[in-house]
C-alpha positions in Angstrom: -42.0 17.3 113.2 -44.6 14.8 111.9 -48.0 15.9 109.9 -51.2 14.8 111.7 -54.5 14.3 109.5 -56.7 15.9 111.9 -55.1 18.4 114.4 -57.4 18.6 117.0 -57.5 14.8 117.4 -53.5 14.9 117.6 -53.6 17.8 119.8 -55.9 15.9 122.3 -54.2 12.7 122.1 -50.7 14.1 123.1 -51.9 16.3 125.5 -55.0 15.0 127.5 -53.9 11.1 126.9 -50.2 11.5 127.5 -49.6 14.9 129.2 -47.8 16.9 126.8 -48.4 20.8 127.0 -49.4 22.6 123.9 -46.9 25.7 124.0 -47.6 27.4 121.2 -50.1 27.1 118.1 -50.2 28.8 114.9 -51.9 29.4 111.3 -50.5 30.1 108.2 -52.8 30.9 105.9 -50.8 31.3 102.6 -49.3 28.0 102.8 -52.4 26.8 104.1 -51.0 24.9 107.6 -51.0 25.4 111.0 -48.2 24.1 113.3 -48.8 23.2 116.9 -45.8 23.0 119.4 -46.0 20.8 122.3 -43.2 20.3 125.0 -43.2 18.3 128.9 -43.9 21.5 130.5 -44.9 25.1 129.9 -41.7 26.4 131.3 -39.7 24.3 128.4 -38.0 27.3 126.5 -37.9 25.1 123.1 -40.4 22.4 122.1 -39.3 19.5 121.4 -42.5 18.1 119.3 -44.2 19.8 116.4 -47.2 18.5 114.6 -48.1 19.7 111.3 -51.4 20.0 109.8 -51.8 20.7 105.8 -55.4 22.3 105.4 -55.9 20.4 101.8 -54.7 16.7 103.1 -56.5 14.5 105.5 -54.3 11.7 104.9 -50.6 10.6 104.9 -48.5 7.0 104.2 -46.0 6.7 107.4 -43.2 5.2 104.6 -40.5 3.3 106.3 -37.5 5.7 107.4 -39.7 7.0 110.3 -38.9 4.9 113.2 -40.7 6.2 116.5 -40.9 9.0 119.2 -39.5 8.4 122.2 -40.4 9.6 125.9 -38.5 8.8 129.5 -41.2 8.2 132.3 -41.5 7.4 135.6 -43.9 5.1 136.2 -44.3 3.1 133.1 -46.9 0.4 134.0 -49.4 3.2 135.7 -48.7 5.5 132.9 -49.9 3.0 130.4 -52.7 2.1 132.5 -53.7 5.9 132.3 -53.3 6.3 128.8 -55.6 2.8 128.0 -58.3 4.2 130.5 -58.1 7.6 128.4 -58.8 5.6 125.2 -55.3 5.5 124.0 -54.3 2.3 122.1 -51.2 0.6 123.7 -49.4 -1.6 120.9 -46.6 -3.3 123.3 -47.3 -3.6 127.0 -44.4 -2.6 129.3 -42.2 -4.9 130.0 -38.7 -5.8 129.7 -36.6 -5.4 126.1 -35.7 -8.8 124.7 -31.6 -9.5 125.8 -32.3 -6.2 127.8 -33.3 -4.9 131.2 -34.9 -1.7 129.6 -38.5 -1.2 130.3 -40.5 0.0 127.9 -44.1 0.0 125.7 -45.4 1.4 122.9 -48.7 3.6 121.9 -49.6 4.5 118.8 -51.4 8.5 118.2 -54.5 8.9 116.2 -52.3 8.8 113.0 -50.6 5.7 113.8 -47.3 6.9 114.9 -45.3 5.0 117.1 -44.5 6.4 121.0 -41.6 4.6 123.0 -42.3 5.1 126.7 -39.5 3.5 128.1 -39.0 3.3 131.9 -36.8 6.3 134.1 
């Protein structure tokens, strides 16, 4: 789970820019929040990503234990090419891991959070 600042931004970002599916959404109206579940496919009987969004607070400090999220895909170099022609910010172009032969890049969501696509 991670709490986003503006939820439809977040929404858009992981779904239109890098193909997540938003399975489920939800208010809560006493505790003031709504939770949005996203997953790889409709089909996915449990999510795997939930975003959090607190009606009363637009912003949030990242603080240092949270490392990254991290997705498997196939084609990383087109994939990143796709998400920068979508308007997605790509923070460390594909290519190899240093002492490593893993692929991999990072993007960053509207709040700053860190995505790992690494190479499948």
């Amino acid at each position: 789970m991670i709490r986003v600042s503006d939820l439809d931004k977040s929404i858009d970002f992981y779904t239109n820019t890098l193909g997540l599916k938003l399975v489920r959404k939800k208010d809560y109206p006493h505790g003031k929040f709504t939770l949005a579940f996203l997953s790889v496919s409709n089909d996915d009987p449990e999510p795997f990503l939930e975003l959090t969004y607190n009606w009363d607070k637009n912003s949030y400090t990242l603080g240092n234990a949270f490392g990254h999220i991290a997705l498997g895909v196939e084609n990383i170099y087109d994939i990143c090419d796709e998400i920068k022609n979508k308007g997605g910010f790509i923070s460390r172009e594909p290519g190899p891991m240093k002492g490593s032969t893993s692929i991999l890049a990072f993007v960053e969501d509207p709040d700053g959070y860190k995505i790992e696509l690494l190479q499948r």
